[in-house]
C-alpha positions in Angstrom: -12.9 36.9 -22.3 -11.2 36.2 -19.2 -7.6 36.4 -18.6 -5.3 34.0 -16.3 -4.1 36.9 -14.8 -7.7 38.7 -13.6 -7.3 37.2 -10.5 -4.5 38.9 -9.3 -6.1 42.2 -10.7 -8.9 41.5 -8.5 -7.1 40.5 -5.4 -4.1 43.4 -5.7 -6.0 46.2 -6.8 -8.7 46.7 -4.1 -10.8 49.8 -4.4 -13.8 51.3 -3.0 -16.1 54.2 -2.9 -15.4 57.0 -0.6 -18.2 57.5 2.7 -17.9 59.3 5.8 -15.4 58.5 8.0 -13.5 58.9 11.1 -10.1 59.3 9.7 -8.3 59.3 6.4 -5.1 56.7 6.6 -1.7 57.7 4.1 0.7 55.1 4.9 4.3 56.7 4.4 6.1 57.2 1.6 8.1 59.4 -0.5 5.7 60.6 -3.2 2.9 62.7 -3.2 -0.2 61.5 -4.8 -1.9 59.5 -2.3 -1.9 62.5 -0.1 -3.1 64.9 -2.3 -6.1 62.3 -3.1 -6.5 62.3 0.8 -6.5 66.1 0.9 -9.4 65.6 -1.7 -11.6 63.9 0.4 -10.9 65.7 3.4 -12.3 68.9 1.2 -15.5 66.7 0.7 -16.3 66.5 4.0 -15.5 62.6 4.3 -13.5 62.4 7.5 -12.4 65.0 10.2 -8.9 63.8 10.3 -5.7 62.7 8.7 -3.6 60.5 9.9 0.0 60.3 7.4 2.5 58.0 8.8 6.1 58.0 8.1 9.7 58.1 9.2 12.1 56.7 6.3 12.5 53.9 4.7 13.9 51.0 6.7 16.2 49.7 3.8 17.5 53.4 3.1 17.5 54.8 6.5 16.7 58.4 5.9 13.7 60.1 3.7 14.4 60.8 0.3 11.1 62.5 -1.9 10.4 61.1 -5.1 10.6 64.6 -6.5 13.8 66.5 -4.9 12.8 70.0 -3.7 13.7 73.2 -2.6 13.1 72.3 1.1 14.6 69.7 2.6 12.3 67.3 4.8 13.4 65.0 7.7 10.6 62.3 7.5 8.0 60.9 5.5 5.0 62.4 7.8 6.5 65.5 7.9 6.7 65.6 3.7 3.3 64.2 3.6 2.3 67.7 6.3 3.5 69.6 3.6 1.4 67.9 1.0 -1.5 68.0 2.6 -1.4 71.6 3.7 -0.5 72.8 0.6 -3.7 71.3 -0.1 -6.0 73.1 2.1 -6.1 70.5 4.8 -5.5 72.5 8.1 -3.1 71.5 10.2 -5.1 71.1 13.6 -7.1 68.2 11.3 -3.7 66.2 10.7 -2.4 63.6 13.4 1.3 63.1 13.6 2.9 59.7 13.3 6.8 60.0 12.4 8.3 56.5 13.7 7.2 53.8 11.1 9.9 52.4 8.6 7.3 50.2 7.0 4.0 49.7 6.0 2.8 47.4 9.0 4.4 50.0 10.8 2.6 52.7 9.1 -0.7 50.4 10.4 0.9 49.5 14.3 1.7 53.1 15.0 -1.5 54.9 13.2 -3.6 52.6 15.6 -1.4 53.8 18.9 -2.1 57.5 17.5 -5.6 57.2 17.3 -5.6 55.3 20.3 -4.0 58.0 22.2 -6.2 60.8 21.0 -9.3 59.1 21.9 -10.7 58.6 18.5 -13.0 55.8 17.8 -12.5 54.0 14.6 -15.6 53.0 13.4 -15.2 53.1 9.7 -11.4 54.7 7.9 -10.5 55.7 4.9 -7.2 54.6 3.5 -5.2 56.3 0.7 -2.4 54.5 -0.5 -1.0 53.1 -4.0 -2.9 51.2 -6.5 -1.0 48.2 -6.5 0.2 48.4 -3.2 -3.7 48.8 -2.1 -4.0 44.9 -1.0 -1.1 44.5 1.6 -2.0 47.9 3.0 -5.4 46.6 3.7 -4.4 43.7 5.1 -2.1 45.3 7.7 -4.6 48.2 8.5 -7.6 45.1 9.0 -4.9 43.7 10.9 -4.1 46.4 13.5 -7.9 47.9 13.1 -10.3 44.1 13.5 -13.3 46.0 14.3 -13.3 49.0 11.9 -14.6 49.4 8.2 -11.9 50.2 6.4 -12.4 51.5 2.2 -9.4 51.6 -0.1 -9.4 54.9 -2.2 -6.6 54.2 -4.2 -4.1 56.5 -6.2 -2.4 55.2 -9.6 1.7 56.2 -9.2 4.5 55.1 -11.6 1.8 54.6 -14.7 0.9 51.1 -12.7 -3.1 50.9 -13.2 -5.3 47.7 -12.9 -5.6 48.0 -16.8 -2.2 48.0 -17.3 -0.1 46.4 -15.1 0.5 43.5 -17.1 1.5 45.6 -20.6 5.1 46.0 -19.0 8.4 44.8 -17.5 7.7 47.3 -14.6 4.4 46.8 -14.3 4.9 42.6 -13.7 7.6 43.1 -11.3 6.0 45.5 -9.3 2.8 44.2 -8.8 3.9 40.0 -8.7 6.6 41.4 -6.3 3.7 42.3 -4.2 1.2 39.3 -4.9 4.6 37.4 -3.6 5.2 40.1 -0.4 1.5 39.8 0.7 1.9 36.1 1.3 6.1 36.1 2.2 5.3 39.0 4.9 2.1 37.2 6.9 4.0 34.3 8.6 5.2 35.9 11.5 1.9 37.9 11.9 0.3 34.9 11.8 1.8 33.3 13.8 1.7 35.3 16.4 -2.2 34.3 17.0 -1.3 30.6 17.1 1.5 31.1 19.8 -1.8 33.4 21.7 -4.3 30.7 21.4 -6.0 33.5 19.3 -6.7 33.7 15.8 -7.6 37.0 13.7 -11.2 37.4 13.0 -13.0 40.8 11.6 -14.7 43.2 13.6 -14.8 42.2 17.1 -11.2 41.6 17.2 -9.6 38.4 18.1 -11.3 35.4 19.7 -9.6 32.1 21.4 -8.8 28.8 19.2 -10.9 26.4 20.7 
């Protein structure tokens, strides 16, 4: 029996299966799990590169991990580094991007670093949180129009597909971002309108007629 709620399931919680790509996206944050999932596939063989993508938080202003350490770290990508070395990616394989604050950020500045090194982005694999796998999508189609991007999701804070709507936490967290994903599109929208372009995927943007 279906439930009123499976549609947000299926429009929040995006996931695909892994393939062979040209880089593995980690948008920034503070925890460790989508990295260490990217680290994974990297091992596999699915990409040549990693591209984690982090200063701080705009609303806190300096990088906090989820987990308080031993060693003290002064942004997300550099946290992420650590993660993913520790996990047997080599660093010559992960790109550096240390200026975004937030995820379309995360999505604006990973496209300028792959831009700059020359890589062709013909199909990406992105690593991010469960419920938060919609909106990073979204952002990453946004700033990459002509790439193939799959969403290999990681669970954090117990927030699964399954469960999201057994708890307090859970319904906050992901209707905060069913509300986000529509509250945070005007201006990007918007932006085509004032071009005389609209979004279209691949082949990038093409003229209102």
């Amino acid at each position: 029996m279906g439930h009123f709620y499976d549609c947000i399931t299926e429009f929040l919680f995006v996931e695909d299966e892994p393939a062979g790509a040209d880089v593995i996206f980690v948008p920034g944050g503070n925890y460790p799990e989508a990295a260490v999932h990217a680290a994974e596939l990297y091992r596999q063989g699915y990409a040549p590169y990693v591209l984690p993508s982090g200063k701080c938080s705009i609303l806190k202003g300096k990088f906090e991990p989820e987990k308080p350490g031993t060693k003290e770290f002064a942004t997300e990508w550099e946290y992420l580094q650590s993660v993913l070395t520790a996990h047997g990616v080599p660093e010559a394989s992960i790109l550096r991007e240390d200026q975004a604050t937030y995820t379309y950020e995360n999505a604006i500045y990973s496209r300028k670093r792959t831009d700059a090194e020359g890589i062709i982005v013909s199909r990406a694999i992105l690593c991010c949180q469960a419920f938060h796998a919609r909106r990073c999508l979204l952002y990453y189609q946004e700033q990459f129009p002509e790439t193939e991007i799959l969403v290999c999701p990681v669970v954090t804070h117990g927030i699964s597909r399954e469960n999201w709507h057994q708890s307090e936490a859970g319904i906050d967290t992901v209707l905060g971002e069913l509300e986000r994903c529509g509250g945070q599109f005007h201006e990007i929208m918007r932006k085509y309108i004032n071009q005389g372009t609209t979004p279209t995927s691949p082949g990038g943007e093409r003229k209102i007629r």
